[in-house]
N, C-alpha and C positions, 0 to 999 in steps of 0.2 A: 496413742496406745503405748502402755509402759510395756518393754522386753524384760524379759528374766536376762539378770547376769548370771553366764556359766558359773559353776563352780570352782574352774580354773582358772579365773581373773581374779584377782586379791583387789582391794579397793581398800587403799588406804588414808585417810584424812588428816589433814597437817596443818597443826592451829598456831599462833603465835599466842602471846601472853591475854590473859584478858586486859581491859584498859576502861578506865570508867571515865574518860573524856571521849569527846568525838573529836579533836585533833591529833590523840594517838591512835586510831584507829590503823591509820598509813602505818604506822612503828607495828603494830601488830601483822599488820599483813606482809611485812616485810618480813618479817621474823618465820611467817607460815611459809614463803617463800624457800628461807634458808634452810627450814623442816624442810619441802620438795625437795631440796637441793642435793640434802643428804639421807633421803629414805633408800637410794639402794647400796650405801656401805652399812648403814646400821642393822644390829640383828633385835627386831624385834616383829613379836608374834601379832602385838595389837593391831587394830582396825584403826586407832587413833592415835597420831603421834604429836606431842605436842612440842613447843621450842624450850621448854624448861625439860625433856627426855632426851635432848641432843646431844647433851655432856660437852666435851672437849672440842666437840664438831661448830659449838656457838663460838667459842671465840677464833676456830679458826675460819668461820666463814663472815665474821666481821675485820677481822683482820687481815683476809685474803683476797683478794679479785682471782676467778679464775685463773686469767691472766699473769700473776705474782704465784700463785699457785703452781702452775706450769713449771715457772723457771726454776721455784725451789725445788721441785721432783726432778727438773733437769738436770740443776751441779749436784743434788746428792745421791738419787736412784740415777740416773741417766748413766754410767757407767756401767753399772749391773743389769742393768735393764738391756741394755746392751751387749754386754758379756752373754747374758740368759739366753736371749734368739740367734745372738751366731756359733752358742758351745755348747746350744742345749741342754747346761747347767742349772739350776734352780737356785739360784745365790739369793735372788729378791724372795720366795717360796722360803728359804731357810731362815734367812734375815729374819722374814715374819714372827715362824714360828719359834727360834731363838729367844725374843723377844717375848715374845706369848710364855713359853718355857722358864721365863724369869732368868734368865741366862746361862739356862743350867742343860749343859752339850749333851746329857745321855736321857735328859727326858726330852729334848730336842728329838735327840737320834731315834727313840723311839718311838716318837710322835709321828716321824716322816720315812718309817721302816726303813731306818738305815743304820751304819756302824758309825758309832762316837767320832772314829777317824774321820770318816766320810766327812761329818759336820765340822770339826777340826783344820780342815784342810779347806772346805767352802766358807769358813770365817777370815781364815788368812788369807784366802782369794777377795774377798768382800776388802780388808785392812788391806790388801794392796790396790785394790782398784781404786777404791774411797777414801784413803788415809784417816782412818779414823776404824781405830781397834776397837769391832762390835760386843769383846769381852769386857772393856773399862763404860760401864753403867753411866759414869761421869757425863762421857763425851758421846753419848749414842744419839744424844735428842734431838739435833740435827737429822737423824735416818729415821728416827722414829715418827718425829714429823712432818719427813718427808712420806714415810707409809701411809700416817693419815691424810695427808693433802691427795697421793696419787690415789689412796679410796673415793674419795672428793672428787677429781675431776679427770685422774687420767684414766679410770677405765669406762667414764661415760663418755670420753673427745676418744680414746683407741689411739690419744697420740705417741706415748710412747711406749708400750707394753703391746705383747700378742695376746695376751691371757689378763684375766683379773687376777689381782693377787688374791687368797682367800684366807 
């Protein structure tokens, strides 16, 4: 006998590429895989997500073992992350939004109901912890990186964060 799924359970499906041999099948399923992997950092509404809808997430989940993953969210978030749970500061939280904001500290600030200062003063806290000034665009791809990998794997292990970033 079939149960009705509640309406509070989402069911999502995660396809690799199609493949018109039967020895890339593996290569597709692997790919659906890496879809699971990353269906809860991505924002999407669909029922169905395929491995060509993953964007940035494909080459870093061929490029990454969890494991390599980890360690790069450890030398570049691992200080902030850190800072964040014993200052109760929000440096990882601004970080994000910073970034999201295109670099720009007063739609930052108003993004995350606070004064431009405020975000000012948690970038120079970020450029001291990290050495690496979050205002020079140049040199951020390392933390930015690091953001998407700790979407990836550290808030599904809880290993180094109290909170998701969002």
């Amino acid at each position: 006998m079939l149960r009705r799924i509640p309406s509070s359970v989402r069911l999502v499906y995660a396809s690799g590429r199609c493949t018109s041999s039967v020895t890339s099948v593996w290569s597709s399923y692997l790919e659906a895989k890496r879809v699971q992997s990353v269906l809860h950092t991505i924002q999407s509404d669909s029922a169905f997500v395929c491995y060509d809808d993953i964007g940035i997430y494909r080459a870093l989940t061929e490029s990454f073992t969890p494991t390599l993953a980890m360690a790069w969210v450890t030398e570049w978030l691992g200080p902030l992350l850190r800072y964040d749970a014993s200052n109760r500061m929000p440096l990882v939280p601004t970080l994000r939004q910073f970034f999201a904001s295109n670099a720009n500290v007063k739609d930052t600030a108003r993004k995350l109901y606070t004064h431009a200062n405020t975000i000012t003063y948690r970038l120079e806290k970020i450029e001291s912890l990290v050495r690496v000034d979050p205002r020079n665009v140049a040199a951020t791809l390392p933390l930015q990186l690091g953001l998407k990998l700790y979407d990836w794997v550290g808030c599904e292990t809880g290993r180094l964060g109290t909170e998701p970033i969002s």
